[in-house]
C-alpha positions in Angstrom: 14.0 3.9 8.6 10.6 5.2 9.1 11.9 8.5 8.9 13.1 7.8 4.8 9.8 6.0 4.2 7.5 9.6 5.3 9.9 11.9 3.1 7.9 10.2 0.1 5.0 11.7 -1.4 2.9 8.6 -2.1 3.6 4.5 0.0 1.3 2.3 -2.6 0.6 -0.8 0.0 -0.4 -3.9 -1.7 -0.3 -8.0 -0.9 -2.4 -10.6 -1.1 -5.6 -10.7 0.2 -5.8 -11.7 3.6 -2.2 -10.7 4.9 -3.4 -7.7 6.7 -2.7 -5.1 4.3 -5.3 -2.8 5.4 -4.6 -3.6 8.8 -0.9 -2.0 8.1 -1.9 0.9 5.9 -3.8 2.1 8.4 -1.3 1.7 11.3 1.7 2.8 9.1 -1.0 6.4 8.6 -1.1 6.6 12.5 2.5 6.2 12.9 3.0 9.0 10.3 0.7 11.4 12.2 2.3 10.8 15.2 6.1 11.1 13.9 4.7 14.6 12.3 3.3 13.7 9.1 0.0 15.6 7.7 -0.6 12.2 5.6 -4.3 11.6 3.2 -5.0 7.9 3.9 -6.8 7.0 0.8 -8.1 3.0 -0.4 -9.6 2.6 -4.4 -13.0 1.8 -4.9 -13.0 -1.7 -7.2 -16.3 -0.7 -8.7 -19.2 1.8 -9.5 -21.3 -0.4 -6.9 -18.6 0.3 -4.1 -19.1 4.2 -3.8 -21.5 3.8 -1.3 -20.6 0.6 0.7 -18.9 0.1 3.5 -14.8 0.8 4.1 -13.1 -1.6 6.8 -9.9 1.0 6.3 -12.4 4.1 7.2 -13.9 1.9 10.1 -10.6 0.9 11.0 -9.3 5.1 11.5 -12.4 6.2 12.0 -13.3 7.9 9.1 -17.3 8.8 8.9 -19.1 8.5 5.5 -16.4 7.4 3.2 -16.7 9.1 -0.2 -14.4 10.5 -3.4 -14.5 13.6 -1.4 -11.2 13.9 1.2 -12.6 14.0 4.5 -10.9 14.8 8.0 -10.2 12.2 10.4 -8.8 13.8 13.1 -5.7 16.1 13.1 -2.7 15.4 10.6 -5.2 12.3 9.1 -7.6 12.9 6.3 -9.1 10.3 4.5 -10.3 9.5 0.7 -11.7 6.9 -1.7 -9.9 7.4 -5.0 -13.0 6.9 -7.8 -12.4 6.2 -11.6 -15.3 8.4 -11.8 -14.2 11.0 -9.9 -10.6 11.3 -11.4 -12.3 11.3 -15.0 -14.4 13.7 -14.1 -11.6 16.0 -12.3 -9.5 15.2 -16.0 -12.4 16.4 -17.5 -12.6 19.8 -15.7 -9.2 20.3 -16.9 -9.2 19.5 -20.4 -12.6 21.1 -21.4 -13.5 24.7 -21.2 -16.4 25.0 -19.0 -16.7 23.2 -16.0 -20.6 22.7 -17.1 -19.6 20.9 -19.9 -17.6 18.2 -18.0 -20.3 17.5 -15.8 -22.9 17.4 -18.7 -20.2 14.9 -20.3 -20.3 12.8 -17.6 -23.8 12.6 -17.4 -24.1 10.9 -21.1 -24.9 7.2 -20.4 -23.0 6.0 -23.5 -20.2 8.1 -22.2 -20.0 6.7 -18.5 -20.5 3.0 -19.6 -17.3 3.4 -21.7 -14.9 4.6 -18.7 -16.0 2.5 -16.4 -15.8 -0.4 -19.0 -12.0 0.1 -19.9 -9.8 -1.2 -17.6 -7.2 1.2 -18.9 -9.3 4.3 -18.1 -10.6 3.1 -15.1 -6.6 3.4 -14.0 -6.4 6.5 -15.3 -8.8 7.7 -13.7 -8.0 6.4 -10.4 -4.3 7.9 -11.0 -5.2 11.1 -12.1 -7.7 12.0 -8.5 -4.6 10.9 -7.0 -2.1 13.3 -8.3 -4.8 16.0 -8.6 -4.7 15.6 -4.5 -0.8 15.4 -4.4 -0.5 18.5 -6.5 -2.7 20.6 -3.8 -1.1 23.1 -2.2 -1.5 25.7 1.0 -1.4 28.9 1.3 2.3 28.9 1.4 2.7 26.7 -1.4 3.9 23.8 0.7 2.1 20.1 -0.1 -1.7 19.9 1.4 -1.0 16.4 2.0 3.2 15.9 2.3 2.2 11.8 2.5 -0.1 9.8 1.0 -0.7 6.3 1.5 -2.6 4.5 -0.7 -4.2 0.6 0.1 -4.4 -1.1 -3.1 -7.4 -3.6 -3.3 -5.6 -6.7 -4.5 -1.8 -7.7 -6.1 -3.9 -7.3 -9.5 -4.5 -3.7 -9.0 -1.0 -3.0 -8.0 -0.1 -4.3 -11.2 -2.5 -2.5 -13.1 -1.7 0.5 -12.1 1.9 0.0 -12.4 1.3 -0.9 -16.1 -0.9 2.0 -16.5 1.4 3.9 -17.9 3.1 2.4 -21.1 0.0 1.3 -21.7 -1.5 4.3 -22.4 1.2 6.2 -24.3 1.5 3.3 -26.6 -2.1 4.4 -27.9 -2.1 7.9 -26.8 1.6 9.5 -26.4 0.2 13.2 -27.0 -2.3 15.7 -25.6 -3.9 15.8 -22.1 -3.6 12.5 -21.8 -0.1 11.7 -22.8 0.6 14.7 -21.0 -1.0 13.5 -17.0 -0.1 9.8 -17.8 4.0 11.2 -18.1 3.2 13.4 -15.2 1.9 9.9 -13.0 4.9 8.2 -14.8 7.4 10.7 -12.9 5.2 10.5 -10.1 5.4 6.5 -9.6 8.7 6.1 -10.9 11.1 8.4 -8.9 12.1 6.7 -5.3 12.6 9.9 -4.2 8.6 10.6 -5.0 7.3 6.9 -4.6 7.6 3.2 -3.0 5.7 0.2 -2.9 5.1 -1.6 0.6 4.9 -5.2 -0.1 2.7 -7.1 3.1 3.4 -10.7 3.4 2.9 -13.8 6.2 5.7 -15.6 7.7 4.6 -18.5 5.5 6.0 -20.3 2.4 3.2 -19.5 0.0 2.7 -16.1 0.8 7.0 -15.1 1.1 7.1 -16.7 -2.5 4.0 -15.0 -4.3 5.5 -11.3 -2.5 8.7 -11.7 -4.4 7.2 -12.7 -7.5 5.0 -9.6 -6.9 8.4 -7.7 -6.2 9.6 -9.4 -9.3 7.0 -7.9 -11.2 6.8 -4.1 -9.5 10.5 -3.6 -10.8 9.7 -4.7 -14.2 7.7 -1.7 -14.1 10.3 0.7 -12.6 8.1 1.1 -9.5 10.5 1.5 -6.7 10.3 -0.7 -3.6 10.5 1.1 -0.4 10.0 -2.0 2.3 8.8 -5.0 3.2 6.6 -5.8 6.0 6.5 -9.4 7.7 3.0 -9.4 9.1 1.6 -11.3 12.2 5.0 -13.1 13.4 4.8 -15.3 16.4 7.1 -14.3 19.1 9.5 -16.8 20.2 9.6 -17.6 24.0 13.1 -19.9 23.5 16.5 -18.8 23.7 18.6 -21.1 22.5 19.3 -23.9 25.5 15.5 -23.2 26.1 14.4 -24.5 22.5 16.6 -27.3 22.6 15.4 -28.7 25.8 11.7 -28.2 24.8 12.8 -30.7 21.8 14.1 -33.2 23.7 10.9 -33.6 25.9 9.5 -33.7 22.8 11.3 -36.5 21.4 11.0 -38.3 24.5 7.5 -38.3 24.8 5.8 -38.2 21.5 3.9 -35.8 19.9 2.4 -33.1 21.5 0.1 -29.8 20.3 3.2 -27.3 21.1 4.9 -28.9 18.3 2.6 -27.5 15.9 4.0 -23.9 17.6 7.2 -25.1 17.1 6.5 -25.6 13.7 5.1 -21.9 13.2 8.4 -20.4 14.5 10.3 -22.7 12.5 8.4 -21.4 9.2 8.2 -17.9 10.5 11.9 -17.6 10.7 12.6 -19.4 7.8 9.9 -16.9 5.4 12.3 -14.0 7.3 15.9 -15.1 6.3 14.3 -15.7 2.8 12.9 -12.5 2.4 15.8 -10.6 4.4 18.0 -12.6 1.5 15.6 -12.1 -1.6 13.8 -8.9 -1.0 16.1 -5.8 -2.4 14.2 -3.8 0.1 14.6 -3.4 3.8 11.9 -5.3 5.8 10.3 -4.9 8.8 8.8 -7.7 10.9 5.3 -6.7 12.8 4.6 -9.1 15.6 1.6 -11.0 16.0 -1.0 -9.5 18.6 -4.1 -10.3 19.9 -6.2 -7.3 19.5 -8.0 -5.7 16.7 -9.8 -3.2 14.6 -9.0 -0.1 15.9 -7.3 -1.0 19.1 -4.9 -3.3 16.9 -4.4 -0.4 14.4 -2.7 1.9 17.5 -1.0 -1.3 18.9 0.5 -1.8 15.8 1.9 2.0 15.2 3.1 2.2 18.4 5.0 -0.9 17.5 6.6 0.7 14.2 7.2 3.8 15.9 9.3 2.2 18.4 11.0 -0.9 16.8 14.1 -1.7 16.2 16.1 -1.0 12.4 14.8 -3.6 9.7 16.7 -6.0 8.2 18.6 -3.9 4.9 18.5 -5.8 1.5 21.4 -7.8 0.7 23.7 -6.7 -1.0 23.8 -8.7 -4.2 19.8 -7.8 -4.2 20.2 -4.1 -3.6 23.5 -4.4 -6.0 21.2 -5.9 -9.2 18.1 -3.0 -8.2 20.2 0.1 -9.0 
């Protein structure tokens, strides 16, 4: 399964915050390096005030001074911070003559208040450094980066960006920017191209805002590549083993391991839902006690090694094509 997600160009990652999105995108990037993969691990900077801050993806792979500007990681890694600014100015280099003259346009104040004020352009902008770095090339012609994977901020931005573009040929079908926003549109639509990795937690809440997001995604004919079930408990019980622990339960009151008992139960109760919901295969990612960086390799050596994930059902995957 891994194999069919790193024949994309482009994995957007995105969940709520505090399901350990980053967490993944950076462990699924390992895993592709190791499996092969040249892959540009790239997050989006929320705001003008972020292009100098700090990056817990970089920190988490490594990456030293975290900029617009793709930087090496190690081999088969590179990493990037896509910038509104820095795709507008890119768009900018295309469309006007002189390379001078973009950079004088983008030192006008009026000018650079107004595209980092639209939402819609901040998008664009954000989408256009992104297939300016897809369209790259070697020497041979073959893809400078064959995978990227993106970590979306927030579900919001997901959204946005999924959005971006019908809302921009509905003002602005023609020209250079009609033309890059249908070139993104093939880009993000085609699951050949594209997929969306939705993160979740094995608990009610979370398993019922990732399908709405799902819901939402496919409205906007982004295709969904996987899920992925973060930080699930292991479970110590076989069957007879389960059921005795119960009954000492019941027979001598309560107790603090019921409140474990009561994180399986909800953990495999958010995985039959998703497995039965989801119209996208999902993987489960076990719960471990390490982290930053050490937790990032734990993790890809997990995904490199794990069992098949559980394949959409079939009345899901029947209504998705």
């Amino acid at each position: 399964m891994l194999d069919a997600l790193w024949q994309r160009r482009a994995l957007l990652v995105s969940g709520k915050g505090g399901v350990g999105k980053t967490t993944l995108a950076a462990a699924l990037a390992r895993a592709a390096v190791a499996s092969g993969k040249r892959v540009l691990l790239a997050e989006v900077e929320v705001s003008s005030d972020e292009q100098d801050g700090p990056s817990p993806l970089a920190t988490l792979v490594g990456a030293r001074e975290p900029g617009p500007r793709v930087t090496e990681v190690s081999p088969g890694l590179s990493f990037v911070r896509l910038s509104p600014i820095e795709g507008q100015r890119l768009f900018l280099q295309e469309v006007l003559p002189l390379r001078m003259m973009a950079e004088a346009a983008l030192r006008m104040r009026a000018l650079r208040r107004f595209l980092e004020a639209a939402p819609a352009l901040r998008e664009m902008g954000v989408l256009y450094q992104m297939l300016h770095l897809i369209r790259r090339t070697r020497p041979d012609g073959s893809p400078l980066y064959p995978l990227t994977l993106l970590d979306l901020p927030a579900t919001g931005h997901a959204l946005a960006l999924a959005a971006l573009p019908d809302a921009l040929l509905s003002v602005m079908p023609g020209g250079p920017i009609g033309r890059s926003v249908r070139e993104g549109m093939g880009l993000l639509r085609d699951p050949a191209l594209t997929g969306a990795l939705l993160v979740t937690l094995p608990e009610p809440l979370p398993v019922s805002e990732t399908l709405e997001l799902a819901t939402a995604i496919q409205r906007h004919r982004i295709p969904l590549a996987a899920g992925v079930l973060n930080r699930v408990p292991e479970n110590p019980f076989s069957p007879d083993g389960r059921a005795a622990v119960e009954k000492l339960l019941d027979a001598h009151g309560p107790h603090r391991g019921q409140r474990a008992l009561g994180r399986l139960d909800r953990a495999r109760a958010a995985e039959a839902r998703l497995a039965g919901n989801l119209p996208a295969p999902l993987f489960t990612v076990p719960d471990l006690p390490a982290t930053g960086m050490q937790l990032v390799e734990q993790l890809a050596q997990h995904l490199l090694l794990r069992p098949a994930p559980h394949a959409p059902s079939r009345e899901r995957a029947g209504a998705q094509s």
